[in-house]
C-alpha positions, 0 to 999 in steps of 0.5 A: 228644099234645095239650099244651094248645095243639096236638098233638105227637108223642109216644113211646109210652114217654112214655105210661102204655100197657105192652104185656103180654106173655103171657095174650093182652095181659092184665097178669100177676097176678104182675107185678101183685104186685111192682114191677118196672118195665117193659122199654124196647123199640125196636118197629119197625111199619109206620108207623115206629120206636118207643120202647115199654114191655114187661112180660114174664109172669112166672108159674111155668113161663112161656117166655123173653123171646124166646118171650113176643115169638114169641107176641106177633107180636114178632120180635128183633132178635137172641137175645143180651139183645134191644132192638129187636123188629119185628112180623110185619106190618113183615116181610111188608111189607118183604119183598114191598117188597123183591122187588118194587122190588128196592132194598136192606133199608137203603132200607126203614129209611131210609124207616122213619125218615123216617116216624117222625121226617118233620118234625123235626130230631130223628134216630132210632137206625137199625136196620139191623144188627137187621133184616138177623137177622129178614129172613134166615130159614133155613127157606127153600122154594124154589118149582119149576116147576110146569108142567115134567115132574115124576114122580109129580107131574104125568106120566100113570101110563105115561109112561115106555112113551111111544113113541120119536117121542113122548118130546118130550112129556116133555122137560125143556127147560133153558137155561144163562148167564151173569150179570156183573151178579150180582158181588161185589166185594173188600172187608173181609167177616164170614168167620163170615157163612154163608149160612142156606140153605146148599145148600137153596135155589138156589145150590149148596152152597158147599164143592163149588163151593170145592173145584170153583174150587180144584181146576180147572187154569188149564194146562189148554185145551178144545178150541175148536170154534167161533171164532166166539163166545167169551163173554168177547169183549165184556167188558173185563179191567179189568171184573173187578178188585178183585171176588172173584165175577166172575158167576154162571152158573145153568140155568133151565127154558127154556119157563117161565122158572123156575130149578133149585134148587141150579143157580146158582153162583158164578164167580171173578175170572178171566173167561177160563179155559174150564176153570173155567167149564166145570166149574162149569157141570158143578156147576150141572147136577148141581144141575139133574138132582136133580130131573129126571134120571128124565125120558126126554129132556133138551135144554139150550141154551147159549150155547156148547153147540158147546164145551161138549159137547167133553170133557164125559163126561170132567169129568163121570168126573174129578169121580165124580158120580153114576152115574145122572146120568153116563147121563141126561148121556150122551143130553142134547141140546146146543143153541144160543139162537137170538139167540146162535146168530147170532155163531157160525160156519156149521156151528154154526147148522145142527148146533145150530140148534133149528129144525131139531131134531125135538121142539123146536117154536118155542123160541128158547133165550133164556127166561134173558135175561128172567130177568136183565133183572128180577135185574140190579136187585139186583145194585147191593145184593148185589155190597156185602155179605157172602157169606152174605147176598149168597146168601140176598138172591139166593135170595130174590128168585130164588123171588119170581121163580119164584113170579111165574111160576107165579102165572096160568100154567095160565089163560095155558097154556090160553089159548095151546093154544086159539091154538096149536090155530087155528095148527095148523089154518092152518099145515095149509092153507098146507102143503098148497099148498106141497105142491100147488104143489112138485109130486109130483117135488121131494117124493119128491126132498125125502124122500129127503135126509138132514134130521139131525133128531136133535141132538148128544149128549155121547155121539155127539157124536165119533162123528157128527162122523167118520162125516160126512167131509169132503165132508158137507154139511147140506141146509140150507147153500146148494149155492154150486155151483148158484148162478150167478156175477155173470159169469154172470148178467151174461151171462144178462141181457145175452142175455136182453135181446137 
């Protein structure tokens, strides 16, 4: 405002300008009638915090306060007696700053205040414990992937009469891991803060995984298969003091990257028992098969699928979940992430390798890596605040994920099944010559041998494992019988050179 020598800044409650609510900005006549003074309003905007004079509708018959501000674009601060009111346009783009650059609702303010009071001493109220009401909504929809097998939606009619050699088409690829940047740390909290999505968006519904974590016994064991790669190896005991969420642990589609509604859940402070991780693991994939156990074939990688298919069945009996998902578990295939698959043991990257696994093609199992490198960013906020608002904080920006995903994946899907279709043509030439130069005998020897195409299943798991005996050994492992020892092939050389 122009003060006679220059222009000041000014609040808009110093000015004579009242925003009317109700009759689309027009003052209302029965206002106009009495002289009751207009409300002070702290409206937040994009540009920054301002002070401003309200004048709610007051004719016969007209809505709350809170409805005229709904009407007005006007979102509260809170329902009780509200004084802070933020548009709609604030909103929209604190949520799309707030997913994008991953820093906390507190930073956004911060820089809302600086806007509003940049090049003054003077300090505004901060409106952090208002903002945090209108930017938790509990009507949250969770974004799916779109390009996994999904009945009714995307399946031809007759899928379901698909040849057993061609059910690969229709598999739903799903991964499982682990995430220690994802905690929360032990601190005074609001016990009255309930998340607003419940168990409607992508974390499991919080009641089952208490009563999951509370009733696993710490005395129990699993049976270790592999002793090549445990999970908590790297990670220092001190790691997980003074934290009452030590990780989370969520199944994600592996070919597209996206996340499971209601298959992220929350692991406790004790990194090192197998048995409570497992059975939380169990509730993230029931989570997961809501929306595809209808499917034929199921396949999840993991990085510690050798042991974690070992007494599966039975944690799946012990906590009696739902018929139909029991059967669809029975035939799920378990395999290995082929960067992790590196740390196990021999027999582990040749039973659970996916490369040699027929329907797998040229997926490696490690999709959920990218997807934390790109939440890790969050963790520093979330681990700070209260359980309620540490999930709702978590599930928003896992489906701003998902929808960064979806968002150009048919134009890239085509775009690749154009390179794949020129791959398959020189992949066809080149195994061609392969089989010229090898020779009509070695082929007919090759085809003969065992190849074990079919991955293990919680079901046959035992079963196979018995039936190989001890002398079994894969094509695939190097016939250290047949190789030369260094004597001998010292000798050979030295004759050789003779």
């Amino acid at each position: 405002m122009w003060n006679g020598r220059y222009l000041v800044r000014t609040d808009l409650v110093d000015l004579d300008y009242v925003r009317w609510l109700g009759h689309q900005g027009a003052p209302c006549p029965e206002r106009l009638r009495g002289r009751e003074p207009p409300l002070a309003f702290v409206v937040v905007h994009t540009n920054g915090i301002h002070r401003c004079k309200i004048q709610p509708c007051a004719c016969l018959r007209c809505p709350g306060l809170i409805d005229q501000a709904l009407n007005a674009y006007l979102f509260p601060g809170t329902i009780d007696l509200p004084h802070t009111l933020f548009t709609h346009a604030v909103l929209q783009d604190a949520h799309i700053d707030i997913l994008t650059s991953k820093k906390p609702p507190h930073a956004y303010i911060k820089k809302l205040e600086r806007k509003t009071r940049h090049a003054t001493s003077a300090k505004s109220k901060n409106r952090y414990q208002e903002f945090n009401y209108p930017n938790r909504r509990e009507d949250l929809i969770t974004v799916p992937c779109f390009a996994c097998p999904w009945p009714g939606v995307n399946l031809p009619e007759d899928w379901e009469n698909t040849s057993r050699d061609l059910r690969y088409i229709y598999c739903i690829f799903m991964g499982a891991d682990g995430n220690h940047s994802l905690h929360k740390k032990s601190k005074r909290d609001d016990k009255t803060d309930y998340s607003l999505a419940g168990g409607r968006a992508f974390f499991a519904d919080a009641e089952k995984m208490a009563a999951f974590a509370k009733k696993t016994s710490k005395d129990r064991t699993v049976v270790q298969t592999c002793s090549g790669f445990k999970v908590t190896r790297s990670q220092r005991a001190g790691k997980f003091r003074n934290m009452d969420i030590s990780r989370v642990v969520a199944i994600t589609c592996l070919r597209h990257g996206c996340f499971f509604s209601r298959a992220v859940v929350d692991l406790g402070p004790a990194p090192d028992h197998w048995v409570s991780k497992f059975h939380l693991v169990d509730l993230a994939m029931c989570g997961a098969f809501e929306s595809a156990y209808k499917l034929l074939e199921h396949l999840l990688s993991y990085d510690v699928g050798c042991t974690y298919l070992v007494g599966l069945m039975n944690r799946w009996d012990e906590w009696n979940l739902p018929l139909e998902m029991r059967k669809v578990l029975a035939c799920m295939k378990i395999l290995l992430p082929q960067m992790h698959m590196l740390a196990h043991k021999e027999s582990c990257q040749i039973d659970f390798a996916m490369c040699y696994k027929q329907g797998t093609g040229h997926i490696n199992g490690e999709t959920v890596e990218i997807a934390w490198a790109i939440l890790n960013e969050i963790g520093i906020a979330t681990r700070e605040m209260n359980g309620g608002a540490r999930h709702d904080a978590i599930c928003d920006s896992i489906n701003g994920y998902n929808w960064d995903k979806m968002q150009g994946l048919a134009e890239y899907l085509a775009h690749k099944l154009g390179e794949k279709l020129l791959l398959q043509l020189d992949q066809a030439v080149d195994f061609a010559g392969l089989t010229y130069t090898a020779g009509p005998d070695l082929i007919c020897e090759w085809a003969e041998q065992d190849i074990d195409e079919e991955a293990f299943t919680p079901a046959d798991y035992k079963r196979c494992v018995e039936r190989r005996g001890a002398t079994f050994r894969s094509v695939y492992v190097l016939d250290k019988s047949k190789v030369p020892s260094e004597g001998q092939a010292y000798e050979a050389l030295m004759e050789s050179a003779r």
